[in-house]
N, C-alpha and C positions, 0 to 999 in steps of 0.2 A: 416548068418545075425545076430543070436543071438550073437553070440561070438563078431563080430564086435560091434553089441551095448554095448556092456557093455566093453569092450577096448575102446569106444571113451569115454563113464562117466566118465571113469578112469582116462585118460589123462586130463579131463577136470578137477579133482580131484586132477592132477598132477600140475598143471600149477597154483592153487593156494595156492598150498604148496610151490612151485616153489619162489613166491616172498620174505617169510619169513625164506629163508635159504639164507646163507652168504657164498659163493664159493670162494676160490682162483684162479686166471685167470690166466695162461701164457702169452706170450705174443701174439703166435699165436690166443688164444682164444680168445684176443680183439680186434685183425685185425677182425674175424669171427662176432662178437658182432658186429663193426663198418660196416659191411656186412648187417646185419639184418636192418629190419624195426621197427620204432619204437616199437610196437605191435607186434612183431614174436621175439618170447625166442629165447636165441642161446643156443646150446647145452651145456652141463657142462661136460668138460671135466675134469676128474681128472688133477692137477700138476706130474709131474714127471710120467708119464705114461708109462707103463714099453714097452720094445718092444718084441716082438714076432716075428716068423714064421708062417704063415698061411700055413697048408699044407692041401694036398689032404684026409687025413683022419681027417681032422676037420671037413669037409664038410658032415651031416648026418643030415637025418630028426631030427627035433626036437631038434636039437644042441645050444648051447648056446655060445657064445663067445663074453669075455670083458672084461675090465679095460688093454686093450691093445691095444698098434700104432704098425702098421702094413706098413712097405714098400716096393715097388719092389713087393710085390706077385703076381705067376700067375695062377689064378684058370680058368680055360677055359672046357668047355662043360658038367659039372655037374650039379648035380640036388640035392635037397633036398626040403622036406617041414616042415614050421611052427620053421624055424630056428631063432635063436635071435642075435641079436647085439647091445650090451649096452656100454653106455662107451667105444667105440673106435673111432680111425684115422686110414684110410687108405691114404694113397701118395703113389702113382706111382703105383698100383692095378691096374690088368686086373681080371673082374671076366667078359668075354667077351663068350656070347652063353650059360651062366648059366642057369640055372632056378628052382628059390628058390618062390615056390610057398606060398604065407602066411608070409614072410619073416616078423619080428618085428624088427623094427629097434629104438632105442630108444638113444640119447645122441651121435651123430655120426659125423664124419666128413670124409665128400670123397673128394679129393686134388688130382688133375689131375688125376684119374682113369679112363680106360678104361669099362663100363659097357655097349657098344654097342652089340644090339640084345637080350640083360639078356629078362629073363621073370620072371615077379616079381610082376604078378596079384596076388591080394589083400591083398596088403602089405600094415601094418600100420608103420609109419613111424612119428615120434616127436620127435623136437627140432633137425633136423638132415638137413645138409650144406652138398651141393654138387659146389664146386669150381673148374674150368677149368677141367669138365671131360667130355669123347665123352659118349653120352647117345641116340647115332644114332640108333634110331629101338628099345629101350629098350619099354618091354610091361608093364604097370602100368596100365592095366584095374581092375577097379574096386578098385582101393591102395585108402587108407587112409590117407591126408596128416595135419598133422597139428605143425603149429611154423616151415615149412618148405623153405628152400633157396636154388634155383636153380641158380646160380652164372655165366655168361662167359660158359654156356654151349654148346656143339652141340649136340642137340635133334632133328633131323631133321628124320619125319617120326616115329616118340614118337608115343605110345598108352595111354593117357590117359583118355580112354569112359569109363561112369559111372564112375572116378573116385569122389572122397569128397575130398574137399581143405579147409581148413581153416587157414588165416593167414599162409599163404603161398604165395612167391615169385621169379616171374621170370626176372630177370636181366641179360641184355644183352645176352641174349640166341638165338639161332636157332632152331624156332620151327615149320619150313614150313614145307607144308604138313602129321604134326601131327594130333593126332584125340583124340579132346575133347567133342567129341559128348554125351550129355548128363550127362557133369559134373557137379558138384557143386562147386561153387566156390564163398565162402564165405570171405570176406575180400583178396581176393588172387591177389595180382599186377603182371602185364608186361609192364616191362621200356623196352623201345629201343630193343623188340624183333624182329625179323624176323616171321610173323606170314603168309607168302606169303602161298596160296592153304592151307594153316589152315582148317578142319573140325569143328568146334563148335556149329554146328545147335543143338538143343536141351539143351546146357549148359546155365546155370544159371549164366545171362553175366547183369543182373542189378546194376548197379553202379560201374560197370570195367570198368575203364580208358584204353583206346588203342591208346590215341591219340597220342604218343612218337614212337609206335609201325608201319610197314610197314604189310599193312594187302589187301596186291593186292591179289585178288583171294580167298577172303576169305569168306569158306564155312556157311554161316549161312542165318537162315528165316528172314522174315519180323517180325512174331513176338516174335525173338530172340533178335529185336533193342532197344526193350522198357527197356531206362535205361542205353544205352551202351554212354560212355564216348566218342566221338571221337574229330579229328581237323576237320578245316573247309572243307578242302579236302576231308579228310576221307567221310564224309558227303556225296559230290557231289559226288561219287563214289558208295556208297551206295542208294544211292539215286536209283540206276538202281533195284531194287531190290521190289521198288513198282511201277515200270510201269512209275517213270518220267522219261523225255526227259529232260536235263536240259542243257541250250541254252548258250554258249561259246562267 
């Protein structure tokens, strides 16, 4: 917990240095920019970013890797903890059964990658874009998310309990019978999610808009509602939840 607090100061120390530096964009990067929300950084990807190999001896605790795009890689049933990744792209990645425990991900872009099943509990994770990847089953208990974009994903059956979210975003995503039970989620959106058998009882769901969102089935208390954004629908649905009968 100590180590976590003082990595989120940090970032938040990052994200105002962040404004008064002047970056070159590619073009992919302002596809990625035009992705974000007003309010959630997109990552800074170096220009001409060299490409690489990822291979199976990269992969070590404590390992660092960056200022490099990375495609096609296939990393399947490894492990490492307190790994980094600064400054890169992966496309067309399988890192599928991993599990990079503490994983720091900092300035990233994931592009169609396969990370279903990863386990990637308590991972900090800034200014980092996940576009069209399967994220089916990946474990993010207890991750740190912030200037985060979850893009066209398949997260279905996701862990993220106890996770911290801030300015963070889920667009167009499948996140049914995921588990947000007891997250925080501080300025964090879902457009036109799938959020069907969803878990979120215990999450910090005050001023989150769900109304775009399909949320049949969805696991939360009465007094998880205080603040939650819904449509009119949504509502009468909800409604069963404090004992109304509500007359058709």
């Amino acid at each position: 917990m100590c180590n976590n607090y003082y990595k989120i100061k940090f970032l938040k120390q990052a994200d105002n240095m962040y404004h008064s530096i002047q970056t070159h964009h590619s073009e992919k990067d302002m596809k990625v920019k035009e992705i974000c929300e007003k309010d959630i950084l997109a990552p800074r990807i170096p220009e001409n970013l060299k490409t690489g190999d990822l291979s199976v001896d990269a992969i070590s605790d404590d390992a660092v890797i960056s200022m490099t795009g990375f495609e096609g890689a296939l990393i399947e049933d490894l492990s490492a903890e307190h790994m980094s990744f600064q400054f890169v792209v992966f496309e067309g990645c399988t890192f599928r059964g991993t599990a990079f425990h503490g994983l720091d991900v900092t300035d990233a872009r994931f592009v169609n990658c396969n990370l279903s099943n990863a386990d990637m509990g308590r991972a900090i994770m800034h200014r980092t874009v996940f576009l069209d990847c399967n994220l089916t089953g990946i474990d993010l208990r207890e991750a740190v998310f912030r200037n985060v974009v979850f893009e066209n994903c398949k997260a279905a059956y996701s862990y993220f309990r106890n996770s911290d979210s801030e300015r963070t975003s889920f667009r167009s995503c499948r996140l049914d019978h995921a588990d947000f039970q007891n997250a925080k989620l501080t300025r964090t959106f879902f457009d036109q999610c799938d959020l069907k058998q969803t878990q979120m009882s215990g999450a910090g769901l005050n001023g989150i808009d769900l109304s775009s969102c399909n949320i049949d089935g969805l696991g939360i208390r009465i007094e998880d509602l205080n603040g939650v954004v819904v449509a009119p629908a949504q509502a009468v649905e909800l409604s069963g939840l404090t004992g109304l009968i509500v007359k058709r």
